[in-house]
C-alpha positions as CSV (number, residue, x, y, z in Angstrom):
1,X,0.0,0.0,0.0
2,X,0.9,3.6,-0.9
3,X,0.4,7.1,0.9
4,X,1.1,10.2,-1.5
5,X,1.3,13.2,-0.5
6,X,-1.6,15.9,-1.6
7,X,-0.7,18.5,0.3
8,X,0.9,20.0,4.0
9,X,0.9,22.7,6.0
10,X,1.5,23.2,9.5
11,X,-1.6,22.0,10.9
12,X,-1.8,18.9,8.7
13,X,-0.5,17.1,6.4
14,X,-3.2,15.2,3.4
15,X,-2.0,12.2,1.8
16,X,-3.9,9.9,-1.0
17,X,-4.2,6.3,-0.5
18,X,-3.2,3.6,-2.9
19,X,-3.0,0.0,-4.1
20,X,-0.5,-0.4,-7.3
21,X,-2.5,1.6,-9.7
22,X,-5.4,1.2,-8.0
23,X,-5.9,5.1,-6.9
24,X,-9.2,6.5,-5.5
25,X,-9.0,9.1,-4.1
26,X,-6.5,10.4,-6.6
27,X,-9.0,9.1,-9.6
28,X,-12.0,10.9,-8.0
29,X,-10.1,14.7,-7.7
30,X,-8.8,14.1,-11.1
31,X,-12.6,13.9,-12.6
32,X,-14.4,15.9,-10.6
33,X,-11.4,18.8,-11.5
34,X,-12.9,17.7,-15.3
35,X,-16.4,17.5,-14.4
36,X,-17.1,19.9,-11.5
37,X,-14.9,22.6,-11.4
38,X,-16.2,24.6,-9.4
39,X,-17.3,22.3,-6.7
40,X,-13.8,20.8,-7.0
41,X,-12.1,24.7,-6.1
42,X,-14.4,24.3,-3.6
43,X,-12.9,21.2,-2.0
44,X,-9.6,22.4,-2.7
45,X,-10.1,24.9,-0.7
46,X,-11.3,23.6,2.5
47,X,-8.4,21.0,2.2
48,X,-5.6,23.9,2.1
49,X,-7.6,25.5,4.6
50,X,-7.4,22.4,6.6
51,X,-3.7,21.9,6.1
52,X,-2.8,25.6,6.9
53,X,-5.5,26.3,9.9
54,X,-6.7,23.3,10.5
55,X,-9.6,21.3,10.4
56,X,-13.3,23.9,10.1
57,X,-15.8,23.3,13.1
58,X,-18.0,23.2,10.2
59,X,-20.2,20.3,10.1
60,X,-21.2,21.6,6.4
61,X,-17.8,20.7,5.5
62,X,-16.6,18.1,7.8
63,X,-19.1,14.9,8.8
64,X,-18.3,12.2,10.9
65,X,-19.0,9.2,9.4
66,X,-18.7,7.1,12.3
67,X,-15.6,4.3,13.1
68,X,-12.8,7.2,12.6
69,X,-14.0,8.1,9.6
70,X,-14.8,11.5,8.1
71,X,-15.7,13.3,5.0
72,X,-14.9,16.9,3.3
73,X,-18.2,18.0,1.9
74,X,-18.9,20.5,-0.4
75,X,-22.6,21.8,-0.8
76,X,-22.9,20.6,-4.6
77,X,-22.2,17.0,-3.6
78,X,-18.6,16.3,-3.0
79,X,-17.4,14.2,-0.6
80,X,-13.9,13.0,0.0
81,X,-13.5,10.2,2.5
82,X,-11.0,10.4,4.9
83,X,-9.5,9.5,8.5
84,X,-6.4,10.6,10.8
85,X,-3.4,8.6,11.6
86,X,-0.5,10.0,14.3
87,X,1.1,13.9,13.6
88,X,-1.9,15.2,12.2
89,X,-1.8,13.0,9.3
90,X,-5.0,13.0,7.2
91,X,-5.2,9.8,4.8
92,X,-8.1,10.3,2.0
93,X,-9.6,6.8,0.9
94,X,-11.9,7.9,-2.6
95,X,-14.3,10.3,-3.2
96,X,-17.7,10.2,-4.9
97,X,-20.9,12.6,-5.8
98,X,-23.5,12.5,-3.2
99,X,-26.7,12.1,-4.6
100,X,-29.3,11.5,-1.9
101,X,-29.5,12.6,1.8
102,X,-27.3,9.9,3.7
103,X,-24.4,8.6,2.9
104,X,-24.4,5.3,1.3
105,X,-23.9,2.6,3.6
106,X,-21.1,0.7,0.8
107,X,-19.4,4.0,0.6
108,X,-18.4,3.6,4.8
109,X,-17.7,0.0,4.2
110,X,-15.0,1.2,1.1
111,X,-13.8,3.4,3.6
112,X,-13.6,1.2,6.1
113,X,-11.8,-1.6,4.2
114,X,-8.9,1.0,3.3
115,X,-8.8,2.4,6.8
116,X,-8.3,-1.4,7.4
117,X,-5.7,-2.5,5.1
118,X,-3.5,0.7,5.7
119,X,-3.5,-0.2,9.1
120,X,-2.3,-3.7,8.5
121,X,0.1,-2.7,5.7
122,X,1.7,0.3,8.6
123,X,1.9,-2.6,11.3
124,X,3.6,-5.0,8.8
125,X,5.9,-2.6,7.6
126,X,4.3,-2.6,3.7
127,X,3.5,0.7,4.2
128,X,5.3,3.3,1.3
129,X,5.1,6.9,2.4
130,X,6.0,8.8,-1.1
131,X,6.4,12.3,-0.9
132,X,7.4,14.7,-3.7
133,X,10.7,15.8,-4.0
């Protein structure tokens, strides 16, 4: 398993999860950049904000999604799934378009799985942390 690094700032640091090529979190900011802009500045936004002040007592941009997971929610649907490790380290799972008022129950249980593996993968030592140089 792979962590990249989105983004950091003093408060925390956001990193992407992945399997091989099999990237998420990564694949759902790449299309919603394509097919919502402007939601996608959106979410941008409250994740640098998030990095450089920290996380917004917002619960219109932050939700608990119960079992240390959380999502960064923008108004027109965005969500990107997410939960903490040590040192302030956010680690995103995927994202999706929300299309109805709660959020799908196989959505958690994605999260949940990759919250899962990453923890097995950082006690086994198959954890890579890749970081741009």
């Amino acid at each position: 398993m792979q962590a990249y690094l989105f983004q950091s700032g003093p408060h925390a640091s956001i990193y992407l999860l992945g399997k091989g090529n099999n990237r998420p979190a990564e694949e759902f900011l790449t299309t919603v950049a394509d097919d919502h802009p402007e939601e996608f500045a959106k979410l941008l936004s409250l994740l640098d904000h998030s990095c450089t002040h920290g996380l917004p007592k917002n619960k219109q941009k932050i939700n608990t999604l119960g079992d240390g997971l959380f999502e960064f929610k923008t108004i027109g649907g965005l969500r990107l799934v997410w939960f903490w490790d040590a040192h302030r380290v956010i680690l995103c799972t995927h994202g999706f378009v929300k299309k109805r008022q709660d959020t799908p129950r196989g959505e958690i249980k994605t999260a949940s799985d990759w919250k899962k593996d990453y923890e097995v993968a950082k006690k086994t030592k198959r954890l890579e942390i890749i970081d741009p140089p």
